[in-house]
C-alpha positions as CSV (number, residue, x, y, z in Angstrom):
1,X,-13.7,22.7,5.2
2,X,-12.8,26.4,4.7
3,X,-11.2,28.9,7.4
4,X,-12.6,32.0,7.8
5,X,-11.9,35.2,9.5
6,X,-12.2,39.2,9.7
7,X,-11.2,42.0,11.8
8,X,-13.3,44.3,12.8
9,X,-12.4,47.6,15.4
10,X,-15.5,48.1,18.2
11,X,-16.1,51.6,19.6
12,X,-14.7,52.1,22.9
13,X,-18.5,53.2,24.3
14,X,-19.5,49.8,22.9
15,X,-16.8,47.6,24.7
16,X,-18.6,46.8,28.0
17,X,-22.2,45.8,25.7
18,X,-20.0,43.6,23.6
19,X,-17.9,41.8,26.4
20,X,-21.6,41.4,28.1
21,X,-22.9,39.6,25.3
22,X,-20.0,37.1,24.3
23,X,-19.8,36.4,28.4
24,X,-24.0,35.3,28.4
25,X,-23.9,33.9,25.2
26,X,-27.1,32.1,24.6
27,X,-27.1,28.5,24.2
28,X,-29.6,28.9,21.0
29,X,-27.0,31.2,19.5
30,X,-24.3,28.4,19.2
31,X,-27.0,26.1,17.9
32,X,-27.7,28.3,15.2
33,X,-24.4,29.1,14.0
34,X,-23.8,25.7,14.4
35,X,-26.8,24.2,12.4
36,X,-25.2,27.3,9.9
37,X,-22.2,25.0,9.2
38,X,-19.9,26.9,11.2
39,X,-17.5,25.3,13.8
40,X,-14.3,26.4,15.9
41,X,-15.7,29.5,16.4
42,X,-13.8,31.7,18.2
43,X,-13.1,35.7,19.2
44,X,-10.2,37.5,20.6
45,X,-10.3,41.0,21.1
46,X,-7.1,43.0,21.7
47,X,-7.2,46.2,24.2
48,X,-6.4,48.7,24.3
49,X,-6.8,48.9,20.5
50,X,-10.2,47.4,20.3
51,X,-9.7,45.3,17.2
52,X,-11.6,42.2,17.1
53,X,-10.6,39.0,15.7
54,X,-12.6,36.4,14.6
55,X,-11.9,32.7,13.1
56,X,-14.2,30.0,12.1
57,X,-13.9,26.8,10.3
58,X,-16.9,26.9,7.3
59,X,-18.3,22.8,7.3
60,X,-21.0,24.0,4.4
61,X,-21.2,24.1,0.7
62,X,-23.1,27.8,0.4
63,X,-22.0,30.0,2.4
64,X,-23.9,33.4,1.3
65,X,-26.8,30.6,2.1
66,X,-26.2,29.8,5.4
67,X,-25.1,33.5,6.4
68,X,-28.9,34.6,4.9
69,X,-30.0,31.8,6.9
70,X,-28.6,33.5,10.3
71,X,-29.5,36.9,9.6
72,X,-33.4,35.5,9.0
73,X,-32.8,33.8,12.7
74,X,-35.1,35.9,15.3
75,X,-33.0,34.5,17.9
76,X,-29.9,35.9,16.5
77,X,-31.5,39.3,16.0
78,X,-32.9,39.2,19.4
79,X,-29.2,38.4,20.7
């Protein structure tokens, strides 16, 4: 298992889109990134600088594999 994580600042006129989508997260979306090899995924977002946190535990052996993988996902494009 690897931990993984970046930072990443949002936009202030993207905030409310973002908060939307993490609050109605689809179900199919965590199966993906699950079936991806990723687990203990989690976000934190600190206001009011707008810097976004996130940490993941990596359960795989190819990483730039499984990340192609989800990007290929029409589900996760969709979302």
């Amino acid at each position: 298992m690897e931990r993984m994580a970046f930072v990443l600042g949002i936009k202030p006129e993207a905030l409310p889109e973002y908060k939307r989508l993490h609050r109605e997260t689809w179900p199919e979306v965590i199966e993906i990134i699950s079936a991806a090899n990723i687990r203990n995924y989690s976000i934190f977002l600190k206001e009011p600088e707008n810097l976004l946190f996130a940490y993941w535990e990596y359960h795989g052996t190819d990483f730039a594999a499984d990340q192609a993988k989800l990007a290929k996902e029409p589900r996760m494009q969709d979302w």
